[in-house]
PyMOL Python script that loads the backbone (N, CA, C, O; Angstrom):
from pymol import cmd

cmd.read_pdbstr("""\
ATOM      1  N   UNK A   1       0.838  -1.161   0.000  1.00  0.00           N
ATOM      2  CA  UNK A   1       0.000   0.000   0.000  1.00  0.00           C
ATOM      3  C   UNK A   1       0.898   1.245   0.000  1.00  0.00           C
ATOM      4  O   UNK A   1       1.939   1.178   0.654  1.00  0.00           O
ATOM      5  N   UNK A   2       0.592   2.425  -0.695  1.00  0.00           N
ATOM      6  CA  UNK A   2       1.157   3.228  -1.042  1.00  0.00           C
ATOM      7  C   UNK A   2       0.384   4.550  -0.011  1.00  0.00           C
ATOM      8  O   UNK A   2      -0.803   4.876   0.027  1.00  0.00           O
ATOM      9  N   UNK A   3       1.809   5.231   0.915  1.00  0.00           N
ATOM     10  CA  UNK A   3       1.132   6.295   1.791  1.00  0.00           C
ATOM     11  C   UNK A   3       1.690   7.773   1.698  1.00  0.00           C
ATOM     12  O   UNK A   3       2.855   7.445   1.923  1.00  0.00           O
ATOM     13  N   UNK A   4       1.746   8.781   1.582  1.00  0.00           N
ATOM     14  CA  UNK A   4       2.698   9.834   1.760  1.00  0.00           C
ATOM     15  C   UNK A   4       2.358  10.752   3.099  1.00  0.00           C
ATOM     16  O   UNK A   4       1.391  11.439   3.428  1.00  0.00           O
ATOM     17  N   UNK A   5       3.544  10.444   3.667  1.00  0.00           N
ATOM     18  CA  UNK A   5       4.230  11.040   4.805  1.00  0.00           C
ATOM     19  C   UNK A   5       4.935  12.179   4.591  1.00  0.00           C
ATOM     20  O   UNK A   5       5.547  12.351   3.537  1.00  0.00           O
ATOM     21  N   UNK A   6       4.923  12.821   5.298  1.00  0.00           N
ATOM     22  CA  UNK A   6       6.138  14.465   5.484  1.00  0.00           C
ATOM     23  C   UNK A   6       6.932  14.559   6.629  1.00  0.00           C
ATOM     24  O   UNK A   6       6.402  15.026   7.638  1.00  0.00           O
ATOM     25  N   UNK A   7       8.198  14.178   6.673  1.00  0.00           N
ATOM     26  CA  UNK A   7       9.122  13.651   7.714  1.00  0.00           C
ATOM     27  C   UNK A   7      10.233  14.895   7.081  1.00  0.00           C
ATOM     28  O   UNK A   7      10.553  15.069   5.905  1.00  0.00           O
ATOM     29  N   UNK A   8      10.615  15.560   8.138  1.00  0.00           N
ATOM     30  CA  UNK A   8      11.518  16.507   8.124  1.00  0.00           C
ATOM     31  C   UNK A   8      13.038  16.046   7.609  1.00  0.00           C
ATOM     32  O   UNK A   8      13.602  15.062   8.088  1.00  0.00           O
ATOM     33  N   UNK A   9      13.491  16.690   6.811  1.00  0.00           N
ATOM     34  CA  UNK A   9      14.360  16.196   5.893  1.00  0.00           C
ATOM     35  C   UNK A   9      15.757  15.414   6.988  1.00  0.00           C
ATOM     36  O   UNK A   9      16.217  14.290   6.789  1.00  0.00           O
ATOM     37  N   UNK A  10      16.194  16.358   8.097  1.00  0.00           N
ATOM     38  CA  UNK A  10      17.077  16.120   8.583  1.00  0.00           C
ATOM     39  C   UNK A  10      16.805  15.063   9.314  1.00  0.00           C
ATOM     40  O   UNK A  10      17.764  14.711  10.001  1.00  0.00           O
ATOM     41  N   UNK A  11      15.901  14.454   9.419  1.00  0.00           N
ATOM     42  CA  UNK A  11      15.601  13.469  10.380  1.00  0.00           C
ATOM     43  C   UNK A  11      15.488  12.121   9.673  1.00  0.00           C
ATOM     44  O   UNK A  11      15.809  11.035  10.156  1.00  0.00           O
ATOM     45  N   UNK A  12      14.902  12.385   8.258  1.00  0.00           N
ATOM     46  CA  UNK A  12      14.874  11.559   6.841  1.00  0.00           C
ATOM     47  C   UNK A  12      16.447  11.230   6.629  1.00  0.00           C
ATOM     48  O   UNK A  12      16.955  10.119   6.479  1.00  0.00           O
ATOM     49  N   UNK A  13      16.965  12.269   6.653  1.00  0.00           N
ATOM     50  CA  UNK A  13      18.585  11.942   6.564  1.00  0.00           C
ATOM     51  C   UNK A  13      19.459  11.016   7.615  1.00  0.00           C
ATOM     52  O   UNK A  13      20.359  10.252   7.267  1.00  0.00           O
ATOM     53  N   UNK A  14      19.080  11.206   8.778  1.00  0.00           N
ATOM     54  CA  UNK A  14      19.532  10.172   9.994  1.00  0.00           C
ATOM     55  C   UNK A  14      18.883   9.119   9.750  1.00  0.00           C
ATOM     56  O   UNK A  14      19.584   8.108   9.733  1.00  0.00           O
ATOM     57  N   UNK A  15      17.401   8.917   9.482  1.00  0.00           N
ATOM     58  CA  UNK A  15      17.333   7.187   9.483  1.00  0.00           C
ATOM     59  C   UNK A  15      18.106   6.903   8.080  1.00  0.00           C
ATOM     60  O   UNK A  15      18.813   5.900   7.984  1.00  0.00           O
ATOM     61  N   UNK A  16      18.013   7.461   7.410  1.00  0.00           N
ATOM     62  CA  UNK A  16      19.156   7.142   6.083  1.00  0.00           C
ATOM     63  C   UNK A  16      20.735   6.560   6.130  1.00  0.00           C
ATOM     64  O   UNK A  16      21.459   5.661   5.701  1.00  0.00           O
ATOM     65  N   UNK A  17      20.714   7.679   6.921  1.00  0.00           N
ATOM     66  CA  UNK A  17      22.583   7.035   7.243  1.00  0.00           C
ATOM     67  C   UNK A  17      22.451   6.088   8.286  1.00  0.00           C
ATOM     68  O   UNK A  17      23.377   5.281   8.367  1.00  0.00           O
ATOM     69  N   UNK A  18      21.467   5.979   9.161  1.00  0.00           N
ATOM     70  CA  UNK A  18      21.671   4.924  10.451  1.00  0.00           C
ATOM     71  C   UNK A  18      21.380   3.755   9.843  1.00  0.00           C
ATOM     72  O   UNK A  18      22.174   2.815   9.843  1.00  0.00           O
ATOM     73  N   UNK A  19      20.155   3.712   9.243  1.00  0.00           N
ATOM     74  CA  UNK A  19      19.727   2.371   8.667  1.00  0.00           C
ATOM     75  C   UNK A  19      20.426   1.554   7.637  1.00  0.00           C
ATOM     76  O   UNK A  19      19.941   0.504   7.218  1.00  0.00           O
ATOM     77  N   UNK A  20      21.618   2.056   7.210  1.00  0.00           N
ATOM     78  CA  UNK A  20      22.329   2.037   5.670  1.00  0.00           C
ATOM     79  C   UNK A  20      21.843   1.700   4.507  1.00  0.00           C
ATOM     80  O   UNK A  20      22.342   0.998   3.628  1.00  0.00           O
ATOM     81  N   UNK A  21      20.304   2.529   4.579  1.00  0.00           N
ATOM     82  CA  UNK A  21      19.260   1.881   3.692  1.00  0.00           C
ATOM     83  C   UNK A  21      19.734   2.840   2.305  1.00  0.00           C
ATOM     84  O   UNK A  21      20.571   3.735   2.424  1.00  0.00           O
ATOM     85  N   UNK A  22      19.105   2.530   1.059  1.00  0.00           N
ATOM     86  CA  UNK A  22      19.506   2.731  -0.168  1.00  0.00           C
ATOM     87  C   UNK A  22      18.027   3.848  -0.266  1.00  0.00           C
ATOM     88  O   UNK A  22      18.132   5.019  -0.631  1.00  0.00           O
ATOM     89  N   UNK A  23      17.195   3.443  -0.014  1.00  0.00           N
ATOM     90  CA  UNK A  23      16.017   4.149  -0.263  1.00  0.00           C
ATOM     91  C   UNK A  23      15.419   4.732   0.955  1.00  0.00           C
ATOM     92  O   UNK A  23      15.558   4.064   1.980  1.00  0.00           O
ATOM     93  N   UNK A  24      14.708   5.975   1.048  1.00  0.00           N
ATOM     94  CA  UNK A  24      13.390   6.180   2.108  1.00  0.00           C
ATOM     95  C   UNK A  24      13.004   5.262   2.732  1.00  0.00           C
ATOM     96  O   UNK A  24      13.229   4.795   3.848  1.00  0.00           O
ATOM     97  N   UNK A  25      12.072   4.914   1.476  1.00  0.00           N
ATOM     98  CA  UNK A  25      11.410   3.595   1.784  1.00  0.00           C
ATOM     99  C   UNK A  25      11.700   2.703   2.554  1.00  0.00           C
ATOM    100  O   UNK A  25      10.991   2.256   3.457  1.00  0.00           O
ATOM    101  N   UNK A  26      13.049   2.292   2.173  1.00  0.00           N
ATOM    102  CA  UNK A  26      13.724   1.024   3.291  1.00  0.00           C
ATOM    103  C   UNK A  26      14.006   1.500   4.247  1.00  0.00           C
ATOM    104  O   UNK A  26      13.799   0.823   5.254  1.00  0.00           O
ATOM    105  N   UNK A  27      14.395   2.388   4.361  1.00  0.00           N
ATOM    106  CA  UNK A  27      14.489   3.396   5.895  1.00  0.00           C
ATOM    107  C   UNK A  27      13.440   3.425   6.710  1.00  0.00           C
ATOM    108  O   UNK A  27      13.696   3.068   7.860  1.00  0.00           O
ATOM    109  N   UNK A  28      11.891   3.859   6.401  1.00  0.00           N
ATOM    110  CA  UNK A  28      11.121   3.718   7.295  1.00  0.00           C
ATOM    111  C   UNK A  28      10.190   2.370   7.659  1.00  0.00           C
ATOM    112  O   UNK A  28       9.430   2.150   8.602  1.00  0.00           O
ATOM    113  N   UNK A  29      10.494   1.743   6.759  1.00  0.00           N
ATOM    114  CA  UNK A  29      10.412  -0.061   6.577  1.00  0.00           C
ATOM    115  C   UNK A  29      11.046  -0.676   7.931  1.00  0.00           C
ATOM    116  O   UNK A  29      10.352  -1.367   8.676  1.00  0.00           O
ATOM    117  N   UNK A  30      12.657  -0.336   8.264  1.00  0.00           N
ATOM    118  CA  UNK A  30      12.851  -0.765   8.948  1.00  0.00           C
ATOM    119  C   UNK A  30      12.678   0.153  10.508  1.00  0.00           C
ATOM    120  O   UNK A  30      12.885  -0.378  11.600  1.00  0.00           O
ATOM    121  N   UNK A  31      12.353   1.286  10.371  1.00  0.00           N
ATOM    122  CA  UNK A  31      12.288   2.343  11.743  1.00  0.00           C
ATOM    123  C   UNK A  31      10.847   1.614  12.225  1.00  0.00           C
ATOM    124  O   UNK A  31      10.548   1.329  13.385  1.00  0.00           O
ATOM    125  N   UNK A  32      10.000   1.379  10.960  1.00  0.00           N
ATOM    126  CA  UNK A  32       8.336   0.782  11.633  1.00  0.00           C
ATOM    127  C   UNK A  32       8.422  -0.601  12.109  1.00  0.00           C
ATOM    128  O   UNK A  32       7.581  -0.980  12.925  1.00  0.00           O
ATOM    129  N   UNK A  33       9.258  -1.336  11.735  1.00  0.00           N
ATOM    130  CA  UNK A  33       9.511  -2.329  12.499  1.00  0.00           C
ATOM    131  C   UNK A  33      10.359  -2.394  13.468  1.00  0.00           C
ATOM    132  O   UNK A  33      10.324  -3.449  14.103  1.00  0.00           O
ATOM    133  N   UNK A  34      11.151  -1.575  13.813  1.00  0.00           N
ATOM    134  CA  UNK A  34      11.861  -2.020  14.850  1.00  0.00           C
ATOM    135  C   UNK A  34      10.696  -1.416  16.005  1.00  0.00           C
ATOM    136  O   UNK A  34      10.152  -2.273  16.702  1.00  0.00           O
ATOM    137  N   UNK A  35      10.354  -0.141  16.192  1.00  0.00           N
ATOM    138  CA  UNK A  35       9.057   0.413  16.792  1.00  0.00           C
ATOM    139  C   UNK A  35       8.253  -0.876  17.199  1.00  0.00           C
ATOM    140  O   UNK A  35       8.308  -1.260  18.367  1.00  0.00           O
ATOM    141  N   UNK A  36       7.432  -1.622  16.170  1.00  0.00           N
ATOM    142  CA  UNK A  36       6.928  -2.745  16.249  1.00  0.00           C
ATOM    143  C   UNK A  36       7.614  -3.321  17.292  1.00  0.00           C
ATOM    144  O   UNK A  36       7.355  -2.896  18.418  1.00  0.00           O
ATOM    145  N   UNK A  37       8.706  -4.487  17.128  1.00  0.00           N
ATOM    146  CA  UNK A  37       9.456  -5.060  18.156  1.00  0.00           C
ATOM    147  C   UNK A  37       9.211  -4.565  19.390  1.00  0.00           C
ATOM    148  O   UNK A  37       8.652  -5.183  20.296  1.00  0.00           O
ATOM    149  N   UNK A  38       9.751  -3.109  19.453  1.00  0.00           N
ATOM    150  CA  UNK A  38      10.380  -3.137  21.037  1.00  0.00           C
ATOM    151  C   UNK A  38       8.722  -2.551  21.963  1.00  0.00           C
ATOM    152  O   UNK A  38       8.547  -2.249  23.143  1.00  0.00           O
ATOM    153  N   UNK A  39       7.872  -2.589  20.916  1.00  0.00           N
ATOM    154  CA  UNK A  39       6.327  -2.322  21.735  1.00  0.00           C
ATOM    155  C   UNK A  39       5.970  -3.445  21.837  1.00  0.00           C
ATOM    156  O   UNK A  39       5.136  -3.560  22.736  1.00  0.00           O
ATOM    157  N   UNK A  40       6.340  -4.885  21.048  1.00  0.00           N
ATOM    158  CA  UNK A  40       6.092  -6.241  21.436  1.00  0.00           C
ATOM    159  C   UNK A  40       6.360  -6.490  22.772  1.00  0.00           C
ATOM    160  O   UNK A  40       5.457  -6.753  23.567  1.00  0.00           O
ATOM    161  N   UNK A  41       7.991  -6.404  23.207  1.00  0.00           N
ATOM    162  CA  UNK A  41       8.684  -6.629  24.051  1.00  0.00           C
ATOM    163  C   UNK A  41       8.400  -5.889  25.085  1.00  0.00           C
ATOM    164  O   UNK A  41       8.716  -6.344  26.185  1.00  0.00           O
ATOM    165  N   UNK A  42       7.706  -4.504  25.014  1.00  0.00           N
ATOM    166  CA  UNK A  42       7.323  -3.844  26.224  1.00  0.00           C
ATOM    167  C   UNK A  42       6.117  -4.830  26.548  1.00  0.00           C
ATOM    168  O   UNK A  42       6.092  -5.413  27.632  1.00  0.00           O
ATOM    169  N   UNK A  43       5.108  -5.013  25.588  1.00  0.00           N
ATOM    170  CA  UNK A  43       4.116  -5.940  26.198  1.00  0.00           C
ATOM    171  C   UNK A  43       4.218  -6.974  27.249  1.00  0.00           C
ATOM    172  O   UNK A  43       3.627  -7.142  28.315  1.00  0.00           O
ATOM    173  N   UNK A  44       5.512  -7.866  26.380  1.00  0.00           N
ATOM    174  CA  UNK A  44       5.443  -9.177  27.056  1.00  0.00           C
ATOM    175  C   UNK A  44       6.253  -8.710  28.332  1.00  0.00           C
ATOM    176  O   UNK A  44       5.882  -9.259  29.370  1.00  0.00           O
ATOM    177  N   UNK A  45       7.228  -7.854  28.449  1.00  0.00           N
ATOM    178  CA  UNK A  45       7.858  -7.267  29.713  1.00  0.00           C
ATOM    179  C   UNK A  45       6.746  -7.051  30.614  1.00  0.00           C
ATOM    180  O   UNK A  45       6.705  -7.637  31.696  1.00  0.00           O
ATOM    181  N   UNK A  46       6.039  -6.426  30.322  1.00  0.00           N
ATOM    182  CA  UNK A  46       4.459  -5.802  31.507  1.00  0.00           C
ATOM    183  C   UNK A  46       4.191  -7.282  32.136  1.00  0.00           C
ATOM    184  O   UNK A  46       4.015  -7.584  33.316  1.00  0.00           O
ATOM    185  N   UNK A  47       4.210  -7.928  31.230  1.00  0.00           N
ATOM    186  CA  UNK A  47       3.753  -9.941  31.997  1.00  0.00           C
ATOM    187  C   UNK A  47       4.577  -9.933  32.866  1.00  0.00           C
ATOM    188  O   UNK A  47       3.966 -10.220  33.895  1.00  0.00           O
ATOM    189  N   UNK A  48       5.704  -9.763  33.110  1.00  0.00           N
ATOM    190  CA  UNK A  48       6.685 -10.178  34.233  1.00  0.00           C
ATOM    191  C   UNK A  48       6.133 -10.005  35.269  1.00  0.00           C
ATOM    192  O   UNK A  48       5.727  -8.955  35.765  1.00  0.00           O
ATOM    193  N   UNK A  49       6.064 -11.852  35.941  1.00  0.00           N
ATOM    194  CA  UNK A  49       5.556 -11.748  36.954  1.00  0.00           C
ATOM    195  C   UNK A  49       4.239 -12.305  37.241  1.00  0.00           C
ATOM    196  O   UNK A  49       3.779 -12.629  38.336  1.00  0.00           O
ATOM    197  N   UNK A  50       3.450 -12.394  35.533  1.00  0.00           N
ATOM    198  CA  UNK A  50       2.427 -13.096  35.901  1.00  0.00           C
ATOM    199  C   UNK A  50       2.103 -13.870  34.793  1.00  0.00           C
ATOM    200  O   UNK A  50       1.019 -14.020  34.229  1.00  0.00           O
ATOM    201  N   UNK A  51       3.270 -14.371  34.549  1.00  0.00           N
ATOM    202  CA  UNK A  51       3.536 -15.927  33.576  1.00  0.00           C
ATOM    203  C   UNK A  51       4.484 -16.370  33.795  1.00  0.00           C
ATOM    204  O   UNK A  51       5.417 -15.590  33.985  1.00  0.00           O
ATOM    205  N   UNK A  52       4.749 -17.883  33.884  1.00  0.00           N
ATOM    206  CA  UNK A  52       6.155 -18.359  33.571  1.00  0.00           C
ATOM    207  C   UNK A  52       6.570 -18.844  32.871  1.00  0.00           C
ATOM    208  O   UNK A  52       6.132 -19.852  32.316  1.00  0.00           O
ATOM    209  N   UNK A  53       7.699 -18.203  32.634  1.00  0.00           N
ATOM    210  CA  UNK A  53       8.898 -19.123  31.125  1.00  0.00           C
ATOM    211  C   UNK A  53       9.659 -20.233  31.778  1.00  0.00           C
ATOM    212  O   UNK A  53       9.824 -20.255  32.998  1.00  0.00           O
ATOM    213  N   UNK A  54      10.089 -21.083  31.038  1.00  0.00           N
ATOM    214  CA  UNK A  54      10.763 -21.571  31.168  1.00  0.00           C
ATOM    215  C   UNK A  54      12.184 -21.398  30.576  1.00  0.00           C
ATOM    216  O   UNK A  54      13.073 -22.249  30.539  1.00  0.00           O
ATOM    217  N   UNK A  55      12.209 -20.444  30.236  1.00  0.00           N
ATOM    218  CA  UNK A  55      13.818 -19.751  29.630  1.00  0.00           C
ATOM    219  C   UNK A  55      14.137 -18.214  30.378  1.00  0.00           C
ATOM    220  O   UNK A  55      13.364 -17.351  30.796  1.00  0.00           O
ATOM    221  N   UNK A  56      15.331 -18.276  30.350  1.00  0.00           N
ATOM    222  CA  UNK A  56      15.217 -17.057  31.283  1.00  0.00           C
ATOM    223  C   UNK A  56      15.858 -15.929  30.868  1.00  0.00           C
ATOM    224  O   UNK A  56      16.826 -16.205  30.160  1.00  0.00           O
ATOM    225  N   UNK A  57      15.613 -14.259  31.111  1.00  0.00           N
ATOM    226  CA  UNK A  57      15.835 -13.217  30.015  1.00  0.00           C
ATOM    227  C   UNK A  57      17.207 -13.265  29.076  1.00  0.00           C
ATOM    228  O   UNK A  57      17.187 -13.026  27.869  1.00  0.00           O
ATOM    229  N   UNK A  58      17.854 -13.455  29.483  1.00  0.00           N
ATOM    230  CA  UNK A  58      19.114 -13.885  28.463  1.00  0.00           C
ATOM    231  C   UNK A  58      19.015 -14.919  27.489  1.00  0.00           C
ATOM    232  O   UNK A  58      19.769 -14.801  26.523  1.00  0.00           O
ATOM    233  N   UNK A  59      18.124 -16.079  27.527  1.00  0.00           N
ATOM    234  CA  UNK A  59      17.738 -16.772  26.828  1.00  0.00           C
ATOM    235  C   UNK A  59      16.711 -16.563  25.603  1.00  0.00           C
ATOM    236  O   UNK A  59      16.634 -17.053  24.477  1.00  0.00           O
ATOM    237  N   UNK A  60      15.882 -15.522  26.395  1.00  0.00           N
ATOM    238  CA  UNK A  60      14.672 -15.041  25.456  1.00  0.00           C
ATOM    239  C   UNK A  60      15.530 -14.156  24.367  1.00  0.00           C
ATOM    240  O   UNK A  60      15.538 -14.450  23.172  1.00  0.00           O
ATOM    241  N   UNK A  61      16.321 -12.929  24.967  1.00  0.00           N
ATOM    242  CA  UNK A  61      17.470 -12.670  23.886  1.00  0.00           C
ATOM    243  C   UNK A  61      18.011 -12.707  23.007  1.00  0.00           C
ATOM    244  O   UNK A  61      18.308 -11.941  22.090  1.00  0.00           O
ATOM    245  N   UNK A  62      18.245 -14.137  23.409  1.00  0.00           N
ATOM    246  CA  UNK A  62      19.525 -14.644  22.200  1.00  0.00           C
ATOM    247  C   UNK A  62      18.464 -14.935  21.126  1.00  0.00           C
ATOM    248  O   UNK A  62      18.710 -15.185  19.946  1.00  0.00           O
ATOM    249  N   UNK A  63      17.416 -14.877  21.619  1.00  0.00           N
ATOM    250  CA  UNK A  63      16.120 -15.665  20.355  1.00  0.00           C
ATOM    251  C   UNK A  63      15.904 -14.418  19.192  1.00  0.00           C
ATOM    252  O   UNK A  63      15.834 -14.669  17.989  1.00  0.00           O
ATOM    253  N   UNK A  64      15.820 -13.188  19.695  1.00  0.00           N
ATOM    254  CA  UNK A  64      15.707 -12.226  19.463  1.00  0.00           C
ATOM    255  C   UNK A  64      15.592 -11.939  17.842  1.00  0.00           C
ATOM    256  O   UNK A  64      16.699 -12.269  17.415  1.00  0.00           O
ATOM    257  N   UNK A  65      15.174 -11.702  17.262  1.00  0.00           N
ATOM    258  CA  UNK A  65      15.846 -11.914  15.450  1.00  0.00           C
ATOM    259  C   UNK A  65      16.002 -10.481  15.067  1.00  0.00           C
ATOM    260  O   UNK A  65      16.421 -10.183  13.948  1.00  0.00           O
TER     261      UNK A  65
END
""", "prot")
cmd.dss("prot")
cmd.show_as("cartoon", "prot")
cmd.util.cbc("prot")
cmd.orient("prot")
């Protein structure tokens, strides 16, 4: 799906060079997913405490992709 956004150039330029993406596009491709992730991980963090793993945070980690 095709969206247009207005993201301030200098800031367009940092996920550019951070991401070592070739395009925009791949730039905010990967900024929306990493966002994604670490609001996953806040989720399952909030559980701590009222689930149990059987692996333990260094383990969950290394799983990490």
């Amino acid at each position: 799906m095709r969206s247009t956004v207005t993201i301030e150039k200098s800031i367009l330029d940092r996920l550019l060079k951070e991401t070592r993406s070739r395009t925009k596009a791949a730039a905010v491709k990967i900024a929306i997913n990493e966002y994604l992730k670490r609001k996953k991980i806040e989720e399952i963090m909030a559980m701590k405490g009222k689930l149990e793993f059987d692996r333990n945070e260094e383990e969950i980690k290394g799983h990490e992709g």
